[in-house]
C-alpha positions in Angstrom: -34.2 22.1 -118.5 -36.5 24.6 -116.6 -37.9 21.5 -113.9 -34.6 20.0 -114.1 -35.4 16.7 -115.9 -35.8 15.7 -119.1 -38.8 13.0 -118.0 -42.2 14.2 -119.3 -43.9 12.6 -116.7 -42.2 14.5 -113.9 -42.6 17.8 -116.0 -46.3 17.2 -116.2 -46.4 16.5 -112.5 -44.6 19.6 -111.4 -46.6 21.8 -114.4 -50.1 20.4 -111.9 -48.7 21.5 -108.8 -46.7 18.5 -107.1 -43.0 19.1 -105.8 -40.1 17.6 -107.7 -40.1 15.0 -104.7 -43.3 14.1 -105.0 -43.4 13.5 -109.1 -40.2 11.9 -108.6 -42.3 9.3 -106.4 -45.4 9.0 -108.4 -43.1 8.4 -111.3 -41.3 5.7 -109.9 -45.1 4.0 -108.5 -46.3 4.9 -112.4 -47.7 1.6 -112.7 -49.6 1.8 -109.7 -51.1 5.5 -110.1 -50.5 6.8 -113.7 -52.7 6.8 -116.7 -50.9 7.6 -120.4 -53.4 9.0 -122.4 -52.6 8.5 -126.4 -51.6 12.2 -126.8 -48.8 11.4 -124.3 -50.8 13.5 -121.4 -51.2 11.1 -118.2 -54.3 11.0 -115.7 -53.6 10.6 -111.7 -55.7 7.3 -110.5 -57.9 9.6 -107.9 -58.6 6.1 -105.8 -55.5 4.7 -106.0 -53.4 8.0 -105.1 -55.4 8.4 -102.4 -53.7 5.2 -100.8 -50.1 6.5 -101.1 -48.2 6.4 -98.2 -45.5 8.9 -99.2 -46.5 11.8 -96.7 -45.1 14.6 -99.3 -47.6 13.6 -101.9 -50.3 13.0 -99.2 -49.9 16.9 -98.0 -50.0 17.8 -101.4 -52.7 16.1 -103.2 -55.6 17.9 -101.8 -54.2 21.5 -103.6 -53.2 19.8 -106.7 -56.8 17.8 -107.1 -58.9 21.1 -106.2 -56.7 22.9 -108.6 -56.8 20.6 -111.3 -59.5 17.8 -110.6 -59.1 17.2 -114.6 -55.5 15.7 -113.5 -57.8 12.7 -112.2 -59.5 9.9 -112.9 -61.9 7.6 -111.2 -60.5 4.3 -112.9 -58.2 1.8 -109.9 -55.4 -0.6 -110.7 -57.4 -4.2 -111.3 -55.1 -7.2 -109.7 
């Protein structure tokens, strides 16, 4: 277990740049800011995250989006 979970969603997270912490958060919000792609990869809701309040993933989300932009998508939650 190299990032300490078994949970691919938290591994992907991590592998892009975002603390354990922050994964751990944007996994449990999934519905709210995750994408699962049919090749099991996920996509970050660029709009959506941008509204988080957890401060951890709001320091780090500009580093992780201007190293990996592809991470994101444009598409919002519709309610």
């Amino acid at each position: 277990m190299e990032y300490g979970t078994t949970n691919e969603i938290i591994i992907q997270l991590q592998r892009y740049g975002f603390s354990r912490e922050s994964a751990t958060y944007i996994r449990d919000h999934q519905d709210d800011y995750i994408i699962r792609q049919d090749d099991g990869t996920i996509k970050i809701r660029w709009t959506d995250i941008q509204k988080c309040t957890d401060s951890e993933v709001q320091r780090e989300l500009p580093d992780v989006h201007f190293n990996t932009p592809e991470l994101f998508i444009e598409e919002t939650v519709t309610e």
